[in-house]
N, C-alpha and C positions, 0 to 999 in steps of 0.2 A: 504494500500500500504506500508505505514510504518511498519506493521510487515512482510511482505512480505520480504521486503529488509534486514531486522534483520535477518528471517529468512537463506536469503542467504547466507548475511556474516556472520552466525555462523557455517551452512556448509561448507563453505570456509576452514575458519580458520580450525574446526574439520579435516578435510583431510590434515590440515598443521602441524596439533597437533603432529606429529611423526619428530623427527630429518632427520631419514632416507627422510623423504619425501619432504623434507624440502631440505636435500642433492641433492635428486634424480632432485628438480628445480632448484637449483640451477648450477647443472654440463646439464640444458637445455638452457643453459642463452644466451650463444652462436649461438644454432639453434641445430636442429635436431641430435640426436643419436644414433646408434645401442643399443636394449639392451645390446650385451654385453659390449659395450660400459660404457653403464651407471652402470653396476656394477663393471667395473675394475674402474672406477671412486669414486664411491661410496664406493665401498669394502665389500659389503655384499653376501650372497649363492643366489643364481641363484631364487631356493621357494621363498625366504623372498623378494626377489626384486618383485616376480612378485605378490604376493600380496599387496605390497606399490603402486607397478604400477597399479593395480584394484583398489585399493582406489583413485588415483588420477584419471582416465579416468573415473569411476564412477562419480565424480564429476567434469567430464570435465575440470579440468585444463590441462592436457594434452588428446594428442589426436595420431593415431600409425596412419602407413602404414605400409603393407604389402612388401618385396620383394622379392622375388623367398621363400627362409627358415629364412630369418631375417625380424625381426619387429623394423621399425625405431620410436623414440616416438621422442614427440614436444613440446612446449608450445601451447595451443591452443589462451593463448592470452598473450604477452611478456610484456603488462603491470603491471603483476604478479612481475613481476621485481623489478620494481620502489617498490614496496608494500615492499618487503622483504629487499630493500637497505632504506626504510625510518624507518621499525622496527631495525635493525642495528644502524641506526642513534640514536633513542631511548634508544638503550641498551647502546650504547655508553654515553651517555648524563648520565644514569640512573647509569655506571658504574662510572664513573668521579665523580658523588656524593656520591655514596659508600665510592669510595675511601676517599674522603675528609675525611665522618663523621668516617671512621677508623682509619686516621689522628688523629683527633681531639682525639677520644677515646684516643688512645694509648697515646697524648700528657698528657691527664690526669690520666692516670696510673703513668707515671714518676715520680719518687718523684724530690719534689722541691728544 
């Protein structure tokens, strides 16, 4: 069961591994979007969006409907949220001691 579950969240992660996609849930955080919605958001060509959107609905983190000619996409589950605002959290924390130890560097570059 344990590599099952490893399994999954390395899947996860992997369809996170791209910034774009990473963007693309992020501009869902809200609720439901037109594509082209999500790309004047995003900013990227209409192809490369709808390839990043295959890699996410492949692994079901998002999920579309259909209306008349537009396809609305979703979070299939908004607790993807909290995940990406606790990695945030991390890089913050993780940034703050960079900065320090770059601090400190340079304090010792300076002559005395």
């Amino acid at each position: 069961m344990q590599s099952a579950l490893r399994s999954f969240k390395a899947s996860i992660f992997q369809a996170l591994a791209h910034p774009c996609r990473i963007a693309i849930v992020e501009a869902l955080r809200e609720g439901e979007l037109s594509a082209g919605a999500i790309q004047e958001r995003v900013g990227v060509e209409q192809a490369n969006l709808s390839q990043h959107l295959a890699v996410l609905r492949s692994r079901q983190i998002i999920v579309n409907r259909k209306e008349g000619n537009q396809v609305f996409y979703s979070l299939r589950d908004p607790v993807l949220i909290e995940v990406l605002d606790i990695m945030r959290r991390y890089f913050q924390a993780n940034l703050s001691q960079a900065i320090a130890m770059l601090e400190e560097v340079e304090a010792e570059r300076q002559p005395q």
